[in-house]
ZADO-1210 file (C-alpha; in nm, 4 decimals, padded with zeros to 6 digits):
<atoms>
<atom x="00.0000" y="00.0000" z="00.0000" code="UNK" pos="1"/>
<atom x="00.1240" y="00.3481" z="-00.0781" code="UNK" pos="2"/>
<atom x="00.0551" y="00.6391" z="00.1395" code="UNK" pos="3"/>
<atom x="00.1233" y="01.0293" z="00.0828" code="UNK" pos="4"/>
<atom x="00.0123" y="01.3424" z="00.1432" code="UNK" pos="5"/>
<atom x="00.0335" y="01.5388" z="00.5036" code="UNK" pos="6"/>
<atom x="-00.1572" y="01.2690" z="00.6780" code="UNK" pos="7"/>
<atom x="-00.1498" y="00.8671" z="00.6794" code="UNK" pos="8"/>
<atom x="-00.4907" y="00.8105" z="00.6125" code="UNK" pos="9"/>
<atom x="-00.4737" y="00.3908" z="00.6472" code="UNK" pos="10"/>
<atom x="-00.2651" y="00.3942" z="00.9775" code="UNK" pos="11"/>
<atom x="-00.5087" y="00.6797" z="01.0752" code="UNK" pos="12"/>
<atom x="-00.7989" y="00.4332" z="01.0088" code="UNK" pos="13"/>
<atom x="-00.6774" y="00.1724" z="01.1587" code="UNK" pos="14"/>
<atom x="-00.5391" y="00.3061" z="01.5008" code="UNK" pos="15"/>
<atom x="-00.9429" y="00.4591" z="01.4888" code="UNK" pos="16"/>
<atom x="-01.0905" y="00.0767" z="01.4481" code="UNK" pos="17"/>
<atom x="-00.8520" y="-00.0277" z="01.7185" code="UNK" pos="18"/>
<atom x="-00.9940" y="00.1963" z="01.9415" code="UNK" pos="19"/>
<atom x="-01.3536" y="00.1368" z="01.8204" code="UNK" pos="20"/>
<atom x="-01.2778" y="-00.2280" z="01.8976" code="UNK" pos="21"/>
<atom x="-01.1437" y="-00.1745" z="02.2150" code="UNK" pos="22"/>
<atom x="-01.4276" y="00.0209" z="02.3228" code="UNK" pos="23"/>
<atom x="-01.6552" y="-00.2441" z="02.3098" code="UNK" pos="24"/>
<atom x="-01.7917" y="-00.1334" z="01.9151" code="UNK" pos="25"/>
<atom x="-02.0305" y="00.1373" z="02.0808" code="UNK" pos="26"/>
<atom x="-02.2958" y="00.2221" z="01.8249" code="UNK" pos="27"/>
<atom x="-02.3517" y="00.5301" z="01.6806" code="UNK" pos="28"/>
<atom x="-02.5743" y="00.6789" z="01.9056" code="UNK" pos="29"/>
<atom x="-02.3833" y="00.6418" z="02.1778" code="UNK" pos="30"/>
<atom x="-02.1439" y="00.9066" z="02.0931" code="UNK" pos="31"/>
<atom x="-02.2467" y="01.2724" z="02.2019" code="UNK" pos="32"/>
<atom x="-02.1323" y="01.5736" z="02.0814" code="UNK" pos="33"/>
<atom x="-02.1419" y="01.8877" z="02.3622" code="UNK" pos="34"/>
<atom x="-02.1007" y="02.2477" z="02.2078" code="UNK" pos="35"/>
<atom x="-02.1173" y="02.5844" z="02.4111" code="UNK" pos="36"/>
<atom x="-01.9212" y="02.9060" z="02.4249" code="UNK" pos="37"/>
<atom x="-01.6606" y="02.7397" z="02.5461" code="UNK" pos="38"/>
<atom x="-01.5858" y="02.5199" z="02.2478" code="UNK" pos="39"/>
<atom x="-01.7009" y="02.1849" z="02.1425" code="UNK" pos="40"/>
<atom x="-01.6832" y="01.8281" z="02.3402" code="UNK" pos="41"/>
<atom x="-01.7055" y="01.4930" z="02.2524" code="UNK" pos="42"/>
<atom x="-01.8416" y="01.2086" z="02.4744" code="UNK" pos="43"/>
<atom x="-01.9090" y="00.8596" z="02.4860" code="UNK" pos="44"/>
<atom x="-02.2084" y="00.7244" z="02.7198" code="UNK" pos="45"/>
<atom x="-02.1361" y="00.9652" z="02.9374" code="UNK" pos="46"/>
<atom x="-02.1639" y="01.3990" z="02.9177" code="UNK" pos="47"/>
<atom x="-01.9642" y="01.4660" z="03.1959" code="UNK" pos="48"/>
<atom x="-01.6110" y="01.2541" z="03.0368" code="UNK" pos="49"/>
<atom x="-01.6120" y="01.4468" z="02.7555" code="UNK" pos="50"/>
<atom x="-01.3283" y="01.5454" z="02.5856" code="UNK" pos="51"/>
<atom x="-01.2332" y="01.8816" z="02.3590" code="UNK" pos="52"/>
<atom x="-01.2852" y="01.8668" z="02.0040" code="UNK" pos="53"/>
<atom x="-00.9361" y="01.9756" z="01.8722" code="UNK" pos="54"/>
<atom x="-00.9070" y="02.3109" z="01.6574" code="UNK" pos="55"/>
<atom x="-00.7345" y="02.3919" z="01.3363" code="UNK" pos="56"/>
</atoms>
């Protein structure tokens, strides 16, 4: 496989379907997504261990 550009797209993927799998393959809706004036936070099952959405 060939990879280029600024970002490694398959190792990208696959470090994301690690941690998918490692999670326990939550669904879809069990993701959250928080945003205030504060600045946006993701969550899974639970609001209050969310984590910051990262910037550009």
């Amino acid at each position: 496989m060939h990879q280029w550009g600024p970002r490694d797209l398959a190792d990208e993927t696959g470090e994301a379907l690690a941690w998918w799998e490692g999670a326990g393959r939550p669904e879809l809706f069990d993701f959250g997504l928080t945003v205030t004036a504060d600045g946006h936070r993701v969550w899974l099952g639970d609001p209050s261990a969310a984590w910051p959405v990262p910037t550009a």
